[in-house]
C-alpha positions in Angstrom: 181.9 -53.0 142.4 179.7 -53.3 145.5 175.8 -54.4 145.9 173.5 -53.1 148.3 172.0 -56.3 150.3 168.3 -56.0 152.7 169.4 -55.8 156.1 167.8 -59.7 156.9 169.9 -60.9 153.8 173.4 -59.5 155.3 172.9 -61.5 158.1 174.5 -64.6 156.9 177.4 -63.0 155.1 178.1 -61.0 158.6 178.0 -64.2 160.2 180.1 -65.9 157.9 183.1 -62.9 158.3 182.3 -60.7 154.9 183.4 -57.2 155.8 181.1 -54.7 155.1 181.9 -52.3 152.2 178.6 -49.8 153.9 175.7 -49.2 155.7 172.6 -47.7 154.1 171.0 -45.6 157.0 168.0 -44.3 156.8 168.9 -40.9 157.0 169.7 -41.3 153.7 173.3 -41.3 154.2 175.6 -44.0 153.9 178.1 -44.4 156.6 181.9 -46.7 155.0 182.5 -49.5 156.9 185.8 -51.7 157.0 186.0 -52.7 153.0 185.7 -50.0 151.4 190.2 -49.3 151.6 190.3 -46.1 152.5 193.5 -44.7 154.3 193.7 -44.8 158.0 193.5 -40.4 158.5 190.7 -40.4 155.9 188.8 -43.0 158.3 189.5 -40.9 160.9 188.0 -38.2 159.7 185.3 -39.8 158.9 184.7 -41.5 161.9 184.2 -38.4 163.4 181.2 -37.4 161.3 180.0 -40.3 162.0 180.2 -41.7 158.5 182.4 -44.9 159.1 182.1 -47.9 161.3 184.4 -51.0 162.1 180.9 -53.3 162.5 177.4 -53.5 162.1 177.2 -53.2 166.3 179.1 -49.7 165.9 177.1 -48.3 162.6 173.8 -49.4 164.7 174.9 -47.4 167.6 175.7 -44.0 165.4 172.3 -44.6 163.5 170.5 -45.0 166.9 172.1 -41.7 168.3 170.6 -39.8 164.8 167.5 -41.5 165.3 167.6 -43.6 161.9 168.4 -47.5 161.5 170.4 -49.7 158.9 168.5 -50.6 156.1 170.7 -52.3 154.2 174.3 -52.9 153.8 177.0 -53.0 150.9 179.1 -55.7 150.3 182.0 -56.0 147.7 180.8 -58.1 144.5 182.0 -61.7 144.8 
């Protein structure tokens, strides 16, 4: 189960080391980040689509190439 947290909310739970699940872009598409467990070739793959990122500095950098931004980001239900 994962929520979808405001971009100025994720801040603290970035800071405090919680691995992002996703990034809402919006582009409308949603790029996997680090917790969402998927195999290592699949992550891969997806990288590059540019649809997974290993931070929050990395999924800012594909957004900014498309020309969207992160508008939120999911984290794994505590």
């Amino acid at each position: 189960m994962t929520s979808l947290v405001d971009i100025e909310d994720a801040r603290g739970r970035l800071a405090s080391g919680e691995q992002p699940y996703a990034f809402e872009i919006s582009d409308r598409v949603t790029m996997v980040g680090p917790a969402c467990g998927f195999g290592t070739d699949y992550l891969r793959h997806l990288r590059t689509e540019g649809r997974y990122a290993e931070s929050v500095e990395e999924a800012n950098q594909i957004a900014d190439a498309r020309g969207a931004t992160i508008i939120g980001i999911w984290f794994v239900k505590r």
